[in-house]
C-alpha positions in Angstrom: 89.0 139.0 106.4 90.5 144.0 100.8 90.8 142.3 98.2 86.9 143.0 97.5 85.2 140.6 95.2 83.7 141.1 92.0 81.0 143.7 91.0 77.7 142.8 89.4 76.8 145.0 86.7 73.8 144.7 84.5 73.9 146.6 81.0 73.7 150.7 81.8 72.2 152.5 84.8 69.1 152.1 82.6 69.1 148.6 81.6 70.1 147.5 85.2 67.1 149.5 87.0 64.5 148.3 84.7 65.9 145.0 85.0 65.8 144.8 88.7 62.4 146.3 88.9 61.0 143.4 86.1 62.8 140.5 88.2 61.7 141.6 91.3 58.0 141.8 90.0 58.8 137.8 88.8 59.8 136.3 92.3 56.9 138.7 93.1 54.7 136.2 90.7 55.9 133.3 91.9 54.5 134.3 95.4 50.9 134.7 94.5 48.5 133.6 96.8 51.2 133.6 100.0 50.9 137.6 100.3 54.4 136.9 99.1 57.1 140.3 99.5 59.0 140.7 96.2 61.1 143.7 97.5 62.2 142.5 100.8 65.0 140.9 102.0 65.3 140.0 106.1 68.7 140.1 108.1 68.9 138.5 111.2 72.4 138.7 112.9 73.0 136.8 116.2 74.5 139.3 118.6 76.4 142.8 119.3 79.0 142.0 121.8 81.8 141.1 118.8 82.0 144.3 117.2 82.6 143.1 113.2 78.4 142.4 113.0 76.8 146.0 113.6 80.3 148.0 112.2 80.6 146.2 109.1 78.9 143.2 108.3 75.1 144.7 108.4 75.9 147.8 106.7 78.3 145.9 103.8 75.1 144.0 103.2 72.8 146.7 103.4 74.5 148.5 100.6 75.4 145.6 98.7 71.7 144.9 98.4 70.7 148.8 97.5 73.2 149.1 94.9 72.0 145.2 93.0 68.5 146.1 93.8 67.8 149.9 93.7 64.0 149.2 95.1 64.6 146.5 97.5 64.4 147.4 101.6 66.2 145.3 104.5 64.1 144.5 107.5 67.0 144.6 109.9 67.2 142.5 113.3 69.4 141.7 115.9 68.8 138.8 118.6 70.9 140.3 121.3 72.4 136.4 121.9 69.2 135.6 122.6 67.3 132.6 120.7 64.1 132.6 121.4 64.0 136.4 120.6 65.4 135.9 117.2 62.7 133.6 116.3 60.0 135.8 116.9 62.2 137.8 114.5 62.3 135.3 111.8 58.5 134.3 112.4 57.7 138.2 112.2 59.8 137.9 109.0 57.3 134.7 107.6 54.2 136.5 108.6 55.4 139.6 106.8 55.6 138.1 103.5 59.1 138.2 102.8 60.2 135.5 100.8 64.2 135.8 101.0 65.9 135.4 104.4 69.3 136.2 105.3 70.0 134.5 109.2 73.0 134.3 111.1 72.0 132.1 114.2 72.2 131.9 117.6 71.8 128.9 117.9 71.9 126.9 114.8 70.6 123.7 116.6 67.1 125.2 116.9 67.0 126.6 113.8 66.0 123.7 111.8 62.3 124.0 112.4 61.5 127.3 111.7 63.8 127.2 108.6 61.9 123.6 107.1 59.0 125.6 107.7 60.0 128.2 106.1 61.0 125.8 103.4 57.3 124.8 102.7 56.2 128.1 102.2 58.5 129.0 99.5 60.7 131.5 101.8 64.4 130.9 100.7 66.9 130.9 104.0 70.8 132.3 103.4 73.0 130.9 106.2 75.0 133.2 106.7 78.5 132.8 108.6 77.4 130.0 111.0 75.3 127.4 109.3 71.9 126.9 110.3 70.1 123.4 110.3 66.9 122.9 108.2 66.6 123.3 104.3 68.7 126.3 103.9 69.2 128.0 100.2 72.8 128.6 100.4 75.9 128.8 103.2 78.3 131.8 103.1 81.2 131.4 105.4 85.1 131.0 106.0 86.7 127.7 106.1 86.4 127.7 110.3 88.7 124.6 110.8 91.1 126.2 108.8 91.1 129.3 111.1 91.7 127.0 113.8 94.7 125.9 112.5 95.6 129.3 111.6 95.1 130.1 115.1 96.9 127.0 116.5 99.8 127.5 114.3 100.1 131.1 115.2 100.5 130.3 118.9 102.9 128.0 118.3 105.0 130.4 116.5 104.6 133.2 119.1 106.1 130.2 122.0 108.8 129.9 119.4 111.8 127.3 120.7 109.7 127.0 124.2 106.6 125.6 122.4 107.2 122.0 122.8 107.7 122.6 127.0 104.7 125.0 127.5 101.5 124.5 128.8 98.7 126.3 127.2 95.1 127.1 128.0 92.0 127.1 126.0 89.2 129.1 125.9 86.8 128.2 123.5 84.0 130.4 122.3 80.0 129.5 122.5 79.1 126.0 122.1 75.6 127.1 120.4 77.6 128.6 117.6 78.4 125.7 115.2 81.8 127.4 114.0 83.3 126.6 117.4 83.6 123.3 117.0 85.4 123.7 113.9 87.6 126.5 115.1 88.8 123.9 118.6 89.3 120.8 115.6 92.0 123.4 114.2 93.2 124.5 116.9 93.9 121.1 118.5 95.3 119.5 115.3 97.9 122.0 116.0 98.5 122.3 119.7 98.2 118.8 120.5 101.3 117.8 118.2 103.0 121.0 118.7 103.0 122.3 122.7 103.5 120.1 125.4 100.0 119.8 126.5 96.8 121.5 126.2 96.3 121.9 130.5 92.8 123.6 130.9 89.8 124.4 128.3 86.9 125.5 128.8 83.8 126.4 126.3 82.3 129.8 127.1 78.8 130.8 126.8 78.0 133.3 124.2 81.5 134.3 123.4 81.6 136.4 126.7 84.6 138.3 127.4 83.3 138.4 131.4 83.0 134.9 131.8 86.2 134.6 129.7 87.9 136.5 132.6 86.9 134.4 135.0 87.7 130.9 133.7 91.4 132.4 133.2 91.3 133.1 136.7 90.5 129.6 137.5 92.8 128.5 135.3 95.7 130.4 137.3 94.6 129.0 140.5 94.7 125.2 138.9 97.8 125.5 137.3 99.9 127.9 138.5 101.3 131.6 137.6 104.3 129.4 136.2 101.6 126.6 135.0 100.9 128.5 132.3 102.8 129.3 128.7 99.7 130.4 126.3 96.6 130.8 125.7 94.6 130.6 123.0 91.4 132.5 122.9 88.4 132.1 120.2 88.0 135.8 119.5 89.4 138.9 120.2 86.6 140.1 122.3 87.3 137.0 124.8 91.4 138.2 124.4 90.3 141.0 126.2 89.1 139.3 129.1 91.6 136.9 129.2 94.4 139.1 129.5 93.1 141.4 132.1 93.1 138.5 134.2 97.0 137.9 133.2 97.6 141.2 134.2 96.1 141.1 137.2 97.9 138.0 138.1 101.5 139.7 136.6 101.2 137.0 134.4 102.8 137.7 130.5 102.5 134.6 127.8 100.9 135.1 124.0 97.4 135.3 123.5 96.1 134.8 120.3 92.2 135.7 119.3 90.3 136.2 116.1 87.9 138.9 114.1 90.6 141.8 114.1 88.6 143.9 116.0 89.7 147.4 116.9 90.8 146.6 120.6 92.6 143.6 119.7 94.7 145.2 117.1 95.8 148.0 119.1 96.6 145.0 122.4 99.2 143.7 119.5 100.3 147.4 119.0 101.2 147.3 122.6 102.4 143.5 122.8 99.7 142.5 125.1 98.1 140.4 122.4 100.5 138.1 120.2 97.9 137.8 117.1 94.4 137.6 115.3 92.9 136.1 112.8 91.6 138.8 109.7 88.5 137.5 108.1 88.0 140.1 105.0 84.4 140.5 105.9 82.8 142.7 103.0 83.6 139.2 99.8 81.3 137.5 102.4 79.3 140.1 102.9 79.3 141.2 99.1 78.7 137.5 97.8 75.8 137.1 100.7 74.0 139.8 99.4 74.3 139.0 95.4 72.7 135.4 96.5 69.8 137.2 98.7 69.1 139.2 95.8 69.4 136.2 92.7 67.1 134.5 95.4 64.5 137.2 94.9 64.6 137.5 91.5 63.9 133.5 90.9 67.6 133.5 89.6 70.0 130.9 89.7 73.1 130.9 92.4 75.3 128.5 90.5 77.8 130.9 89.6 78.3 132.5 93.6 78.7 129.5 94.9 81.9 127.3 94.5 81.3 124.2 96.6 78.9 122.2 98.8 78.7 121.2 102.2 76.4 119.3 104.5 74.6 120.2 107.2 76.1 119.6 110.5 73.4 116.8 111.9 74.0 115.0 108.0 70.2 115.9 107.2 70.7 118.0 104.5 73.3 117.4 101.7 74.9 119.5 98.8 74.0 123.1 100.0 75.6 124.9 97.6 78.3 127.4 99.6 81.1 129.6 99.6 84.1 129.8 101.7 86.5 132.3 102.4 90.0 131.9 103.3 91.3 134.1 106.7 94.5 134.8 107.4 97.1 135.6 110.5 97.5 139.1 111.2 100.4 140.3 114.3 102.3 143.3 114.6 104.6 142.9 111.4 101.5 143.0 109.2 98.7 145.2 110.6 99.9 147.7 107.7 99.7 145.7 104.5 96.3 143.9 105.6 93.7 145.9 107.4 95.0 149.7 106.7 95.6 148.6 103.4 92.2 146.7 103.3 90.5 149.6 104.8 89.2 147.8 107.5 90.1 150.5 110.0 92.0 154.0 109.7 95.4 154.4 111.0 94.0 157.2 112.8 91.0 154.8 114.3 94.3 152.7 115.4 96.7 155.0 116.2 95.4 157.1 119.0 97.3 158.1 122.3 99.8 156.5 123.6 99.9 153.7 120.2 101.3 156.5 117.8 104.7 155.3 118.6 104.3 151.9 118.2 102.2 152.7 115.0 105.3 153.9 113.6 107.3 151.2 114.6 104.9 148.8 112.9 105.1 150.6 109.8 101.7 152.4 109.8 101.0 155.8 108.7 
């Protein structure tokens, strides 16, 4: 969700590498007696069923890191959607030594004691894209409630003149991530004024284009194969799901997702999904990794961050965070934001039967 944010550059390729090597050596200080890691930093992502994590947001990070801190390693993880194994992966991360956590949750509710206690041993936690609870370092995200109303806003326009007489479904992503919450405020700030009434929603468990599927299906038999106008799904993954079961049904209303993944832009190519919502994911990415690596040298994150939030149960104040804007991406405008963005190849897009409509929309 490119524009890509700003560079760090330290001196010349001399300066820079003896620079990184003496700072690291500091945080390294500032860990005796803890067996403290001065050259690590941990990444813990939630889950590989949305594509964006393992495509693009480990690898952004990964290189982000290498190129600010030449002799710094990653110890790379991912929790497969499942909690309890990504805090053995955080606690394997504690008992390691490392001293500079980057975590993406799975469920940011139990977070909060194995972060505190990671607190008390010096070990610096990065939310990154869903906010954990506990004494975190810093919060890099988007401005989720926003996206909501991006998302809400979009589906209104794609009902055009019918919106205020349609119907439309929800289908909500996982209620252990805490972006959803913000994501359904947005959405419904929108809807609720806009269409005539928001008929069926339903939360889905780890963001599961399966279960997705079947909740439209039930939604069908409640209200109708006329019952129903829109739909708006969390994420493009869900999309997927949710329009299979249209099709199934010879049902054909806009459905609107987020993340631009690769399948969902080329359902807009083909008019079976109306929208999504682009997150430029390498400025988070970029601006994650800066902080994970000022963390390590003992250096001050005043200047990445540009505003503070709370923590979602009130029990920590003023983390300092940053938060990206998103924005709408259909048809009309796959070619000026991810081809020119680089998020994908016209050639990753364009394949098959899509070359036509690639064409039509303008991408070469």
């Amino acid at each position: 969700m490119n524009v890509w944010t700003r560079r760090v550059v330290i001196g010349t390729a001399a300066v820079s590498m003896a620079l990184s090597v003496a700072a690291c050596g500091k945080a390294g200080d500032g860990a005796k007696g803890g067996g403290g890691d001065n050259k690590t930093i941990g990444l813990l992502l939630p889950e590989n069923k949305t594509t964006r994590y393992e495509t693009f947001d480990r690898p952004m990070m990964e290189a982000k890191i290498k190129q600010l801190c030449s002799d710094c390693t990653v110890k790379y993880n991912n929790a497969a959607q499942e909690t309890e194994t990504q805090k053995k992966q955080f606690d394997a991360l504690i008992t390691q030594g490392v001293k500079v956590i980057i975590l993406d949750p799975v469920d940011y509710k139990a977070t909060q004691s194995w972060v505190n206690q990671a607190a008390k041993k010096g070990v610096k936690v990065i939310a990154y894209d869903r906010l954990a609870e506990g004494k975190i370092s810093a919060y890099v995200s988007y401005d989720n409630e926003k996206i909501g109303r991006l998302q809400g806003q979009a589906l209104v326009k794609a009902l055009g003149d019918k919106a205020k007489d349609s119907n439309v479904v929800m289908i909500n992503g996982s209620p252990t991530d805490p972006n959803m919450p913000f994501f359904k405020k947005g959405a419904h700030s929108v809807l609720d004024k806009q269409v005539k009434k928001v008929a069926y929603e339903q939360d889905i468990p780890d963001w599961s284009s399966d279960e997705a599927n079947k909740k439209m299906n039930a939604a069908l038999d409640s209200l109708g194969k006329d019952g129903i106008q829109g739909v708006y799904s969390g994420n493009d993954g869900m999309a997927g799901g949710i329009i299979t079961a249209l099709k199934q049904k010879g049902v054909k209303v806009p459905v609107g997702g987020q993340d631009a993944e690769l399948a969902g832009l080329q359902r807009i190519l083909k008019g079976d999904q109306a929208f999504t919502i682009y997150k430029q994911i390498k400025p988070q990415a970029d601006s994650t990794a800066e902080i994970a690596v000022k963390l390590l040298k003992g250096e001050k994150i005043d200047s990445l961050t540009s505003t503070k939030v709370d923590s979602l149960s009130g029990a920590v104040k003023g983390i300092p965070a940053k938060l990206y804007d998103a924005q709408i991406v259909t048809k009309d405008n796959i070619a000026s934001t991810i081809i020119k963005d680089k998020v994908y190849k016209a050639s990753q897009i364009c394949t098959g039967d899509l070359k036509k409509a690639c064409a039509a929309a303008g991408i070469k």
